[in-house]
SEMAR-758858 format. One record per residue (C-alpha): residue number from 0; residue in three letters; x, y, z. Coordinates in nm, 2 decimals. Each point is the difference from the previous one (the first is absolute). Layout:
BEGIN
- NUM_Ala_X_Y_Z
...
END
This chain:
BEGIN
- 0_Unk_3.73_-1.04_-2.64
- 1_Unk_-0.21_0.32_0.04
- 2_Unk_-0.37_-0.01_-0.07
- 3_Unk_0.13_0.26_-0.31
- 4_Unk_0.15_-0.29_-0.12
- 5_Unk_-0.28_-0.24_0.04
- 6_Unk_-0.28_0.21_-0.13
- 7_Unk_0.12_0.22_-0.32
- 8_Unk_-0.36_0.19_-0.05
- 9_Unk_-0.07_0.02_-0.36
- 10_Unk_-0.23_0.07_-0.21
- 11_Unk_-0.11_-0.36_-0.13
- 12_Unk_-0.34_-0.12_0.11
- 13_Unk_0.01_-0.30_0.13
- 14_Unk_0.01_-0.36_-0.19
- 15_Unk_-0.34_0.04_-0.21
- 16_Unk_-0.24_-0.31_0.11
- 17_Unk_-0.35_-0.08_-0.21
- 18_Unk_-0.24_0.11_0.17
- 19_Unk_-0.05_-0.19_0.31
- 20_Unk_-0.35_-0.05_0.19
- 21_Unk_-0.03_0.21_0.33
- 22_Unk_0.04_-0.18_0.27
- 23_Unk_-0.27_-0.03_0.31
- 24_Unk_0.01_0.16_0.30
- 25_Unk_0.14_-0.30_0.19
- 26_Unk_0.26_-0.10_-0.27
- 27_Unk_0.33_-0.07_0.11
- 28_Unk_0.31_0.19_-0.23
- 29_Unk_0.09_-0.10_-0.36
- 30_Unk_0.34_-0.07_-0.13
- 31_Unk_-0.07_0.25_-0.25
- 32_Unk_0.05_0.37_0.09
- 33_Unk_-0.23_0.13_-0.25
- 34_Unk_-0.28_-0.20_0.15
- 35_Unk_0.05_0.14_0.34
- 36_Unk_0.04_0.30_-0.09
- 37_Unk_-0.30_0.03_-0.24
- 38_Unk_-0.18_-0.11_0.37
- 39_Unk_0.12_0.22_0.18
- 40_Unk_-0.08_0.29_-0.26
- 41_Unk_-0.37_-0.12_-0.04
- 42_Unk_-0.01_0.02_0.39
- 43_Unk_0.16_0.33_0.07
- 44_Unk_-0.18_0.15_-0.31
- 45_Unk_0.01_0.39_0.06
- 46_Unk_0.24_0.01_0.32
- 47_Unk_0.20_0.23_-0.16
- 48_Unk_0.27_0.02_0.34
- 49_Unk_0.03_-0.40_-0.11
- 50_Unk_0.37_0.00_-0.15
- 51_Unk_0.16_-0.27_-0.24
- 52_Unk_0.37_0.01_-0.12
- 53_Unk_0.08_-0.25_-0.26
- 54_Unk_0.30_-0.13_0.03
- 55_Unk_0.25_-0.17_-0.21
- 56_Unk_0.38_-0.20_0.13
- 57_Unk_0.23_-0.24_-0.11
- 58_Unk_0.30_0.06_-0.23
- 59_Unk_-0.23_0.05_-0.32
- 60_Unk_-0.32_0.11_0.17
- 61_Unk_-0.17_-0.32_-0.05
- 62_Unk_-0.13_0.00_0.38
- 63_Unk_-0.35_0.17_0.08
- 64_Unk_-0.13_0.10_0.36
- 65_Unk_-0.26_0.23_0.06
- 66_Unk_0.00_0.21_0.36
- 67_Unk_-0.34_0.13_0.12
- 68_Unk_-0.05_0.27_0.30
- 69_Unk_-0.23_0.28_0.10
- 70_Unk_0.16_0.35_0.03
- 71_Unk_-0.25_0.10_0.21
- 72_Unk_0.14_-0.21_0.25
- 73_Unk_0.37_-0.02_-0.01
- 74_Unk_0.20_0.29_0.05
- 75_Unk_0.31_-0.09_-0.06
- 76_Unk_0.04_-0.14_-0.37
- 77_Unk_0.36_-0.08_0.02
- 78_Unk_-0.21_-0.33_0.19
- 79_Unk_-0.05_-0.11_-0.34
- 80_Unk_0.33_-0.08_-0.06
- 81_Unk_-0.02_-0.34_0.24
- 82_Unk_0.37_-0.02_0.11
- 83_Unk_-0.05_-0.34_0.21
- 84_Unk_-0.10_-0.17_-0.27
- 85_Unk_0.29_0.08_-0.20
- 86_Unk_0.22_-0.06_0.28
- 87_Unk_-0.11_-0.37_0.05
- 88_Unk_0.11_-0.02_-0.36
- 89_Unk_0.31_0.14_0.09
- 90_Unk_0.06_-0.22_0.27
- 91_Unk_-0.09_-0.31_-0.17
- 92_Unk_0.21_0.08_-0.32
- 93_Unk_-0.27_-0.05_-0.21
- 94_Unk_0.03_0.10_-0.40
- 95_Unk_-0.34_0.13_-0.11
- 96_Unk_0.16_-0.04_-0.36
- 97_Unk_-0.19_-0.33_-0.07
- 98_Unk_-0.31_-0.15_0.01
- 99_Unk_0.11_-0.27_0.27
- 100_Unk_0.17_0.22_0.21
- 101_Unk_-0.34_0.21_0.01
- 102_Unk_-0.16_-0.30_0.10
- 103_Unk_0.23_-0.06_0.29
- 104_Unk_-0.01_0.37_0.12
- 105_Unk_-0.45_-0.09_-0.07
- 106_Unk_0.11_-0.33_0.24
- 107_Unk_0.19_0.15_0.25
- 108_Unk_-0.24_0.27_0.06
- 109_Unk_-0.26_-0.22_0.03
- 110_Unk_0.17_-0.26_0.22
- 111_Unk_0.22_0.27_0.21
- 112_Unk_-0.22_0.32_0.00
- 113_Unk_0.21_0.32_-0.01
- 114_Unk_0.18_0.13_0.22
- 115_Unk_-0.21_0.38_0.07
- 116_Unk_-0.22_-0.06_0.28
- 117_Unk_-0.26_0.17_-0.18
- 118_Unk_-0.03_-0.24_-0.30
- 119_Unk_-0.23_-0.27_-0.07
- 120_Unk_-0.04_-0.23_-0.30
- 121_Unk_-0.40_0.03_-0.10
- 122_Unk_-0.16_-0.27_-0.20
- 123_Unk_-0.38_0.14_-0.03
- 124_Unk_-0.10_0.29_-0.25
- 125_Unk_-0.21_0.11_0.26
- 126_Unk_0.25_0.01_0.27
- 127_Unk_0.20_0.23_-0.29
- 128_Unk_-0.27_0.24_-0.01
- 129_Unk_-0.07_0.03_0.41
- 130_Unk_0.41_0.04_0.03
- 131_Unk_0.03_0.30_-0.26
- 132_Unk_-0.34_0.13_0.15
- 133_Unk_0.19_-0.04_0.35
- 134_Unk_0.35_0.19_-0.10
- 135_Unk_0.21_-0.27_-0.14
- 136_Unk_0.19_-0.01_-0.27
- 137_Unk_-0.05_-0.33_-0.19
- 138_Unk_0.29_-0.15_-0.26
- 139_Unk_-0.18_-0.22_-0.31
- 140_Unk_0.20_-0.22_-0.18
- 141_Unk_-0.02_-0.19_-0.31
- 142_Unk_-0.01_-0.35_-0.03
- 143_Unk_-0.05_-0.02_0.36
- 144_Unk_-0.34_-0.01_0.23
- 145_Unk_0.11_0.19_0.30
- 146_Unk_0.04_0.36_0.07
- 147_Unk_0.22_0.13_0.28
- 148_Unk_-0.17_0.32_0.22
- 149_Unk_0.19_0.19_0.20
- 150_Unk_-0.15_0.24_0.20
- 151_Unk_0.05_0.34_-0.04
- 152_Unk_-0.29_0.20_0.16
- 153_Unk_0.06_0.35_0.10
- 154_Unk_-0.26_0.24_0.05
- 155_Unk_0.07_0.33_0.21
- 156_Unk_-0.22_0.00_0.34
- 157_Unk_-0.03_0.26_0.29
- 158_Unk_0.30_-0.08_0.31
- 159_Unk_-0.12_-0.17_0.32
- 160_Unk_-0.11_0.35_0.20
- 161_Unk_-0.16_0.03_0.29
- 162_Unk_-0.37_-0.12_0.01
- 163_Unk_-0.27_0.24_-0.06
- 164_Unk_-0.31_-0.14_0.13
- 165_Unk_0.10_-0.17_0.33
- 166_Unk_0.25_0.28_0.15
- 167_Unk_0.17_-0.03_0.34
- 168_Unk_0.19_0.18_0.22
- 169_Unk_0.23_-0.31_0.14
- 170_Unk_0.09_-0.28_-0.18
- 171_Unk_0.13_-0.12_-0.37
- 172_Unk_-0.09_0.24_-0.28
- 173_Unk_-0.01_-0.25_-0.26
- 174_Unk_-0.26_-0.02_-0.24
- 175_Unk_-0.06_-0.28_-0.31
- 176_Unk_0.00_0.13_-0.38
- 177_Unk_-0.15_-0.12_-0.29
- 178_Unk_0.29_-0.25_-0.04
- 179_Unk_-0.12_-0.37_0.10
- 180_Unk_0.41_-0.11_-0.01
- 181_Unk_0.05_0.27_0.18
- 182_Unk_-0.27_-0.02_0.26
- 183_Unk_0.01_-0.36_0.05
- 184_Unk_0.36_0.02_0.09
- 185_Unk_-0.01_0.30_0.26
- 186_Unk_-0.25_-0.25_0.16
- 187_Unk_0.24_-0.27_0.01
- 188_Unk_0.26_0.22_0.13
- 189_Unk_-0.16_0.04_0.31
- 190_Unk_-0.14_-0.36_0.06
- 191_Unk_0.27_-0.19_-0.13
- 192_Unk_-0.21_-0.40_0.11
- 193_Unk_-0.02_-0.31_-0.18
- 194_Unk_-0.31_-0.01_0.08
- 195_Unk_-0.14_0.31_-0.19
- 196_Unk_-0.16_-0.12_-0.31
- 197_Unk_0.00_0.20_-0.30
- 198_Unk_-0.21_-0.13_-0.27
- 199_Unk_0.00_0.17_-0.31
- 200_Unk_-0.30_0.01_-0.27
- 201_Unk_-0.09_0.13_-0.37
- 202_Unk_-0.37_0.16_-0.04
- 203_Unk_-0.22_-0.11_-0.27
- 204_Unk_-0.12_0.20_-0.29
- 205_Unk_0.16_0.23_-0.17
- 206_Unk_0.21_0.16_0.29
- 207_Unk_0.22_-0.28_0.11
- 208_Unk_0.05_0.20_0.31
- 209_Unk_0.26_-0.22_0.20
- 210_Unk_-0.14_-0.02_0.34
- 211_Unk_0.20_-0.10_0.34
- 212_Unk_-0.15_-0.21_0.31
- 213_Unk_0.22_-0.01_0.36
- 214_Unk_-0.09_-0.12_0.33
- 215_Unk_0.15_-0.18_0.26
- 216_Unk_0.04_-0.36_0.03
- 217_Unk_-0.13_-0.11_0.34
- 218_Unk_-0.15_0.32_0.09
- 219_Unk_-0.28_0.05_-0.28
- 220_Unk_-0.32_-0.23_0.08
- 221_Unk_0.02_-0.27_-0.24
- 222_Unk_-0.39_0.02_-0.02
- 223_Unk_-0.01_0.38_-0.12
- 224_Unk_0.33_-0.10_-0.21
- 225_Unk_-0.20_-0.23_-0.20
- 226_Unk_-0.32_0.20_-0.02
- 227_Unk_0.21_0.27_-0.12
- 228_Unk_0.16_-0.24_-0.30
- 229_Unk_-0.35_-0.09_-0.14
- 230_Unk_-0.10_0.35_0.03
- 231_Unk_0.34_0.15_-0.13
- 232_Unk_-0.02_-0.26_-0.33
- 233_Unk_-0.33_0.16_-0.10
- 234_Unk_0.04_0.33_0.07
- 235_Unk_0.36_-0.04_-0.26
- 236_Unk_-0.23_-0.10_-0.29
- 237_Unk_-0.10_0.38_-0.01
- 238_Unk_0.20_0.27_-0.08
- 239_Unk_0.21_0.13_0.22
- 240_Unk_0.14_0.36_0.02
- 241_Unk_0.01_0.06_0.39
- 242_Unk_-0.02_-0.21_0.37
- 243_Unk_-0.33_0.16_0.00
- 244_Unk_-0.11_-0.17_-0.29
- 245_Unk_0.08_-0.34_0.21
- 246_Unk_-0.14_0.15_0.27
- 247_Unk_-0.34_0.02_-0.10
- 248_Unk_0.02_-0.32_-0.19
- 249_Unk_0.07_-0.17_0.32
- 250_Unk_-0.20_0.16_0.28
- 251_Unk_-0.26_-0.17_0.18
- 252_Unk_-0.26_0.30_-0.02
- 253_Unk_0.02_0.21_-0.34
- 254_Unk_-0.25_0.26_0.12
- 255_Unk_0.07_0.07_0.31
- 256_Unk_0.08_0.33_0.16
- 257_Unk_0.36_-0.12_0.22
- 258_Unk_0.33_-0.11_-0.14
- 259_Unk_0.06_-0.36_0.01
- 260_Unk_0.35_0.05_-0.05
- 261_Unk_0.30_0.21_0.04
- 262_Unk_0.20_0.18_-0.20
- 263_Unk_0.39_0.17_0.05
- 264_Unk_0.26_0.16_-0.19
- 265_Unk_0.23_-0.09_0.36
- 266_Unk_0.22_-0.34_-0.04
- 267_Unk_0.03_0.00_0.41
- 268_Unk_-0.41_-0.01_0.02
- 269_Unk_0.06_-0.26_-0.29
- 270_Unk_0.21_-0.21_0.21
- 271_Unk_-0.16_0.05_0.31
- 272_Unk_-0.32_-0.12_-0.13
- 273_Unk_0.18_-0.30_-0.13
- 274_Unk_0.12_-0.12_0.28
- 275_Unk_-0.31_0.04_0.19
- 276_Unk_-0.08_-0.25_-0.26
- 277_Unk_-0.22_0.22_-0.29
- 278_Unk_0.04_-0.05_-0.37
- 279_Unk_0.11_0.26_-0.20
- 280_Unk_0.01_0.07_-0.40
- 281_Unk_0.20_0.24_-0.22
- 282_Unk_-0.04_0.06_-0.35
- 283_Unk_0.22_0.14_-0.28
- 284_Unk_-0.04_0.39_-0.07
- 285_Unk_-0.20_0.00_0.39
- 286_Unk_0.18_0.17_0.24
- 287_Unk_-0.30_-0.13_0.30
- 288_Unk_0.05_-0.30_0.17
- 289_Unk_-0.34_-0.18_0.10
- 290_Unk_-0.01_-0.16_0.33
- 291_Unk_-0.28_-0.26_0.05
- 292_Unk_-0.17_-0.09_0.20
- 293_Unk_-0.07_0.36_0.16
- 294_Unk_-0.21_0.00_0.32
- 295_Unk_-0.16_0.30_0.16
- 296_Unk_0.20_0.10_0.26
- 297_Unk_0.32_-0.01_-0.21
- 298_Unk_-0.14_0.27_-0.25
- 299_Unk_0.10_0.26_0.36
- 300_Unk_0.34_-0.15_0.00
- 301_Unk_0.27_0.22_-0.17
- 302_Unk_0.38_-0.13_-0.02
- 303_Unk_0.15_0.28_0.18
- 304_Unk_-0.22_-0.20_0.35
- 305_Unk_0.23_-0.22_0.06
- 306_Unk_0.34_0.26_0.00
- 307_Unk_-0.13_0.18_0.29
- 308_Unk_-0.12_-0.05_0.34
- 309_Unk_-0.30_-0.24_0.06
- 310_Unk_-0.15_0.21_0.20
- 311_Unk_0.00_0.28_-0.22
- 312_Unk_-0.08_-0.22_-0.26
- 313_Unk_-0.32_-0.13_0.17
- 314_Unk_-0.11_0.36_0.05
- 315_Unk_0.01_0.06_-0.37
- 316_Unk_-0.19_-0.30_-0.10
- 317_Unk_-0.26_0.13_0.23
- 318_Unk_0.00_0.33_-0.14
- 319_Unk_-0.05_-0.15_-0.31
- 320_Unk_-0.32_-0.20_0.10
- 321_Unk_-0.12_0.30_0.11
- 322_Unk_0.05_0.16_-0.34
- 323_Unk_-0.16_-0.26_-0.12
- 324_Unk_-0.30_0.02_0.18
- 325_Unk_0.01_0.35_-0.03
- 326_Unk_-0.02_-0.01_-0.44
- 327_Unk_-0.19_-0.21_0.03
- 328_Unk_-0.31_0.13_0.24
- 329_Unk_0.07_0.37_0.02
- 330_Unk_-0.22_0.14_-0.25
- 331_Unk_-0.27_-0.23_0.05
- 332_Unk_-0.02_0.05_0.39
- 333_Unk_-0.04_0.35_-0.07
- 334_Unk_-0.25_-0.05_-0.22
- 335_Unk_-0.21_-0.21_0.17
- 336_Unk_0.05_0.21_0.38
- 337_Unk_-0.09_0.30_-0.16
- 338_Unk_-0.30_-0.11_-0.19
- 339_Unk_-0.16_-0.26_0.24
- 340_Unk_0.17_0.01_0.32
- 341_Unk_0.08_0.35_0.05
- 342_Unk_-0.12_-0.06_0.41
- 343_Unk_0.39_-0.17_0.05
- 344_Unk_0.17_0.30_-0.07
- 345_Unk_0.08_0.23_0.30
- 346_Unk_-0.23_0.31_0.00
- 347_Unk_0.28_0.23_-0.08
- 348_Unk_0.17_-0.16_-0.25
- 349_Unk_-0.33_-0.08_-0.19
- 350_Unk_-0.07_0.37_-0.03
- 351_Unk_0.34_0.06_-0.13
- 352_Unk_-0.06_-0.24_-0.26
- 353_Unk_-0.37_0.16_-0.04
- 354_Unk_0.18_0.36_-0.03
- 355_Unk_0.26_-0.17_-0.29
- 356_Unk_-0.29_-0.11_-0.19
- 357_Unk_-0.19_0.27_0.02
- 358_Unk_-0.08_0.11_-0.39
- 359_Unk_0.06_-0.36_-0.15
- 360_Unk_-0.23_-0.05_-0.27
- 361_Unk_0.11_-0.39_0.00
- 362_Unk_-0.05_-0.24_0.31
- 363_Unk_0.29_-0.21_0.14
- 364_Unk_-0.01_-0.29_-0.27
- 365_Unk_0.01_0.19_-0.33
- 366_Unk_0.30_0.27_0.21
- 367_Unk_0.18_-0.31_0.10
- 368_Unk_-0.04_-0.16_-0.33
- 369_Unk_0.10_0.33_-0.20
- 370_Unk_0.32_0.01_0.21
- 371_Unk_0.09_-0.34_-0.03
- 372_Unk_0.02_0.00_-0.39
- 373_Unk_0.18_0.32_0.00
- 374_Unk_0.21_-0.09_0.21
- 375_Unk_0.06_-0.34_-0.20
- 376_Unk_0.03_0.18_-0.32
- 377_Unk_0.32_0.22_0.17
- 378_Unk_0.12_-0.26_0.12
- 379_Unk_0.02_-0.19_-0.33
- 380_Unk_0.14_0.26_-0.20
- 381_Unk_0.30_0.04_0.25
- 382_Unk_0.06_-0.34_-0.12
- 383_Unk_-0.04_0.01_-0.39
- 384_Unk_0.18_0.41_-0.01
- 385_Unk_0.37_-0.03_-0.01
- 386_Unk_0.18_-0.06_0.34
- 387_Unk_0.10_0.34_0.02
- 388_Unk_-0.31_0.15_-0.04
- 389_Unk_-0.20_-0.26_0.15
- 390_Unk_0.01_0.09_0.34
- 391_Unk_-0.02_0.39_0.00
- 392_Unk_-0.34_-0.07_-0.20
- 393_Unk_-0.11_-0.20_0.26
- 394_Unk_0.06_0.21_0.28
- 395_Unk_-0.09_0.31_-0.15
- 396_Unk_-0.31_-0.13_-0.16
- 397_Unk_-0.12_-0.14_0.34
- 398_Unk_0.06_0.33_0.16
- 399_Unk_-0.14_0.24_-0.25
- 400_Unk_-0.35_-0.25_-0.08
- 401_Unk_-0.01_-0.04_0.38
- 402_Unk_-0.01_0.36_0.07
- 403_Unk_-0.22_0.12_-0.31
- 404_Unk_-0.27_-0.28_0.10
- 405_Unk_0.01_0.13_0.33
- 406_Unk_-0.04_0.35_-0.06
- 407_Unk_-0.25_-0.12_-0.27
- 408_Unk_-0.22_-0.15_0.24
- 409_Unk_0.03_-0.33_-0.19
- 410_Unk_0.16_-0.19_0.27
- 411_Unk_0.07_0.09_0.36
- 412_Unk_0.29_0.00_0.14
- 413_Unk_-0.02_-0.30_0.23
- 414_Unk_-0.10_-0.19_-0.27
- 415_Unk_0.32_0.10_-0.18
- 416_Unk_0.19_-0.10_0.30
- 417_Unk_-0.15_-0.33_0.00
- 418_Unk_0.06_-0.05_-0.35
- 419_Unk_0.37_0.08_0.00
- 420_Unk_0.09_-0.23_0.33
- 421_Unk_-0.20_-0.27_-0.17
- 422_Unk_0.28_0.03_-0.29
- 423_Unk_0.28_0.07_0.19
- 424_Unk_-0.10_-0.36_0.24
- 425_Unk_-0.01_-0.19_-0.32
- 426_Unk_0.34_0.15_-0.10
- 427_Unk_0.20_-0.13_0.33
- 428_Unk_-0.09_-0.37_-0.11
- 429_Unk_0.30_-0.17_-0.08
- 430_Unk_-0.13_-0.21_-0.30
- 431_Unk_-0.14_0.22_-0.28
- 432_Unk_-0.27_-0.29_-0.13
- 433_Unk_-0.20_-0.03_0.36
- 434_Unk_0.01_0.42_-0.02
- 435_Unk_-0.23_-0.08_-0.37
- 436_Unk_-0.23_-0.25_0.16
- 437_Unk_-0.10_0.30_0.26
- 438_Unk_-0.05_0.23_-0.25
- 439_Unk_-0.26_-0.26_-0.15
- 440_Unk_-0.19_-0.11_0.28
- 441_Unk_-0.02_0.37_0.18
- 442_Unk_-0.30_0.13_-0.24
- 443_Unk_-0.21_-0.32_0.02
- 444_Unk_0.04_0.05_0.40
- 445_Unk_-0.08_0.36_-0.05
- 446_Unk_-0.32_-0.07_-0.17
- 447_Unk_-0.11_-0.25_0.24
- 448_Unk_0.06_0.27_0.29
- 449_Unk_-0.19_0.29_-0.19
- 450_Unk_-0.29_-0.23_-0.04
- 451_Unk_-0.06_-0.22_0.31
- 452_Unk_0.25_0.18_0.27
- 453_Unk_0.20_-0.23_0.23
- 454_Unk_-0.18_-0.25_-0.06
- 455_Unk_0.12_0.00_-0.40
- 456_Unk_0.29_0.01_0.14
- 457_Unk_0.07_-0.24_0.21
- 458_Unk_-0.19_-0.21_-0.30
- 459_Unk_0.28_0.08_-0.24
- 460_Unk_0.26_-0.01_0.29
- 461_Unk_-0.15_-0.37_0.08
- 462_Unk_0.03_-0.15_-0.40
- 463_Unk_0.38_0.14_-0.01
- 464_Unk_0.10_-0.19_0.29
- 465_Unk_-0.20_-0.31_-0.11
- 466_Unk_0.16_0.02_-0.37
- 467_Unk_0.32_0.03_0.19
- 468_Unk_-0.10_-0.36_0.21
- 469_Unk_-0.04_-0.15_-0.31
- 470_Unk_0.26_0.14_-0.23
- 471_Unk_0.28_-0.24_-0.06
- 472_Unk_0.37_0.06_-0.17
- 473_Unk_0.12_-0.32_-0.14
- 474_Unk_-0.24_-0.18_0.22
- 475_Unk_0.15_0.17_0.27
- 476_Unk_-0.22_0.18_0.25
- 477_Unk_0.03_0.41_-0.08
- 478_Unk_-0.05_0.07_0.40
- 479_Unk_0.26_-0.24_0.13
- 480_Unk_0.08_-0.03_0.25
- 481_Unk_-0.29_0.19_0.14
- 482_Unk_-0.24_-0.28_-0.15
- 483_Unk_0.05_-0.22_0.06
- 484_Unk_0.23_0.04_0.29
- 485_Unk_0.33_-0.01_0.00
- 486_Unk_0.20_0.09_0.29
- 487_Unk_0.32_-0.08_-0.12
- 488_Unk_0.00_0.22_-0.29
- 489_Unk_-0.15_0.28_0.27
- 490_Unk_0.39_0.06_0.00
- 491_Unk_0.05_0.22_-0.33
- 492_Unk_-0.38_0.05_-0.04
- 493_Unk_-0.18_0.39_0.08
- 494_Unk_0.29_-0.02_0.29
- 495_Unk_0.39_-0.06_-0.07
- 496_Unk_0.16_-0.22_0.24
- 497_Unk_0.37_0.11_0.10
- 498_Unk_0.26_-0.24_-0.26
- 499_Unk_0.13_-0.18_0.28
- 500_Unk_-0.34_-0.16_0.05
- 501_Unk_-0.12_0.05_-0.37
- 502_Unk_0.29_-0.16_-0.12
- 503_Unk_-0.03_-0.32_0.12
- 504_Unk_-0.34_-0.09_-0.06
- 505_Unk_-0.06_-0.22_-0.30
- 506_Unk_0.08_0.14_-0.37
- 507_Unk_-0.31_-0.13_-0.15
- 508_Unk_-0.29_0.13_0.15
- 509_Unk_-0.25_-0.18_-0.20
- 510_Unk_-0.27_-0.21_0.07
- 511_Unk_0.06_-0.36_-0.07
- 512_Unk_-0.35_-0.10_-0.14
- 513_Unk_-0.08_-0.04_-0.40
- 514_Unk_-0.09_0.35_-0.11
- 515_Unk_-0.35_0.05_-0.18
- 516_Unk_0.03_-0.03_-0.39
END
């Protein structure tokens, strides 16, 4: 029997009812097909992708159904045709000619199940509204209380490419997409263990954003596992869009300056933070993975360190500190040498710098500060102007503002130097969200230079490293293993031990102590 056969679309509405009371949001489904679907109608009011084809069978028509779906999410409409269905009526040589023989096809369904994969019997109106909302197409039948959904989402997203923001010269160029399915298994293709756990989760509200959990059983502490849960249940009651939504839900400090957590678009820096026993969360339409709990010195850590040389790889990571140090104190040390402590500078380069300035209507601070922001404003609009245009306005801004200030007499040209290795330091950061948190606390460090010298400085340089101290990521310490000390996890910490000797340490590098709440 083809589903031609089954369902003969006609014209006739369906069996008229009385009217029938709505039914509440927790009520389960009528026998009645115009009750259902006058509740479904009343909920999808003005959802004009929201589809329903009456349908009428049997020999003289005297069978109603009703099948409900949302263009906007199934591509393929041929889906609505249900094939397995009518092939477990095939199979089970069941005439749909009477009444009893319906209710033995109504039985077996609900006895048996079907024989797609995809389909489920539904018993809740509710749970009929989240499935058509989800891309299923759901089957109502009269004079009986289930539905059967079979899932048929199919929404066109981009191909797995390579990824965009964490580039590398050696090792797998495989990015996530904006696919959970899709994204969950490339992760399980390439840590195929019973004992990675993944949990999955629905968002509250209004975006029902389906959320997924993984970890690894046995390597994850099971003290930050279950300060994560309590934190993770609240942060769901919200709505949900993005990881960084759950982020910032979760984190220990909201306003502080430093990432508390990672984030990649990589599945092997996804995996390889789970097995060093970190949590990590995916949600639908989210091509970012967060990895939590981030620590400091893993924000210098790029994927591409552990498929070369550890020795090369230590280097880098070192370079990297440097650049760090160098965002971050550049500007201000200049500001402060030049404007209190001018007696460091050797004799001959302080006339050169005397010579550069010579004509500046502006002192040090208000040059540096002038820079600063246009350099931030360029580098801004090379990220918001189209891809192909992004980057020649960057570099040809730079050069041409750089060179009329100069010639201006609006900023020198050391001070434009200064300026532009500042930037480029921040760029050579590996993780994009530390390079923000510099760009934040370098003018309160500037301000503190231009008004009290070195000593402002070392002020402003003091409270960072304090906040640092006392900055916690899922009650883990944010400078482990530095403080407290860890000399195990010295290993793959600002220095990369070879594999041989990295690889045999201990997967789980946390510390086994309850984490602060």
């Amino acid at each position: 029997m083809q589903l031609r056969k089954l369902f003969k679309k006609n014209n006739k509405p369906p069996v008229s009812e009385p009217d029938l009371p709505t039914k509440s949001d927790a009520a389960s489904l009528s026998p009645h097909l115009v009750e259902n679907q006058a509740w479904l109608e009343e909920r999808l009011a003005d959802c004009s992708d929201v589809l329903y084809l009456p349908q009428h069978f049997g020999p003289q028509l005297e069978n109603a159904a009703l099948i409900v779906y949302c263009e906007s999410l199934i591509q393929d409409k041929d889906l609505v045709q249900l094939q397995d269905v009518l092939e477990d009526l095939d199979f089970h040589d069941i005439e749909v000619g009477t009444t009893s023989a319906l209710d033995d096809a109504f039985s077996f369904f609900e006895h048996h199940g079907v024989t797609s994969k995809n389909m489920t019997l539904v018993t809740q109106l509710p749970n009929v509204e989240e499935n058509i909302l989800n891309g299923h197409v759901v089957i109502l039948f009269d004079r009986w209380d289930k539905a059967l959904s079979l899932d048929a989402l199919s929404i066109d997203t981009r191909q797995i490419s390579e990824p965009i923001n964490e580039p590398v010269v050696r090792g797998p160029q495989e990015a996530t997409i904006e696919n959970l399915r899709v994204n969950l298994g490339l992760l399980r293709n390439r840590l195929k263990s019973s004992k990675f756990k993944i949990q999955k989760f629905v968002a509250k509200g209004e975006t029902h954003t389906e959320i997924a959990v993984g970890y690894l059983d046995g390597a994850v502490n099971p003290e930050t596992l279950e300060l994560f849960k309590t934190r993770f249940e609240k942060a769901i009651q919200e709505e949900i869009l993005e990881v960084a939504y759950i982020e910032e839900l979760i984190e220990d400090s909201t306003y502080s300056p430093f990432p508390q957590y990672r984030h990649t678009e990589r599945t092997d820096t996804a995996v390889a933070a789970v097995l060093d026993g970190k949590i990590i969360v995916l949600t639908e339409g989210s091509p970012s993975i967060l990895i939590c709990p981030g620590l400091f010195v893993e924000f210098f850590s790029s994927s591409e360190d552990y498929y070369i040389r550890s020795l090369y790889t230590s280097l880098i990571r070192l370079l990297r500190i440097s650049a760090f140090i160098m965002a971050l104190t550049l500007p201000s040390l200049y500001i402060a040498i030049t404007t209190f402590h001018s007696e460091l500078i050797p004799t001959v380069l302080l006339l050169a710098i005397i010579d550069t300035r010579e004509g500046i209507p502006f002192p040090a601070f208000i040059e540096a500060l002038l820079m600063e922001f246009f350099f931030e404003i360029m580098r801004e609009a090379g990220i918001r102007l189209p891809r192909p245009v992004g980057s020649a306005v960057s570099i040809v801004g730079a050069l041409v503002i750089g060179q009329a200030a100069i010639e201006a007499k609006i900023a020198s040209p050391i001070m434009v130097i200064i300026v532009a290795l500042t930037g480029i330091a921040s760029f050579s950061l590996p993780n994009y969200n530390l390079a923000i948190s510099l760009r934040i606390m370098r003018f309160p460090l500037m301000l503190l230079a231009a008004t009290l010298g070195g000593f402002g400085f070392m002020i402003g340089f003091l409270f960072i490293f304090l906040h640092l101290i006392s900055l916690r990521s899922l009650g883990q310490p944010y400078l482990a293993p530095w403080a407290p000390f860890r000399f195990q996890q010295l290993k793959d910490g600002f220095l990369r031990a070879p594999l041989k000797i990295l690889l045999r340490s201990p997967r789980n590098r946390h510390m086994h102590r309850t984490p602060k709440k």
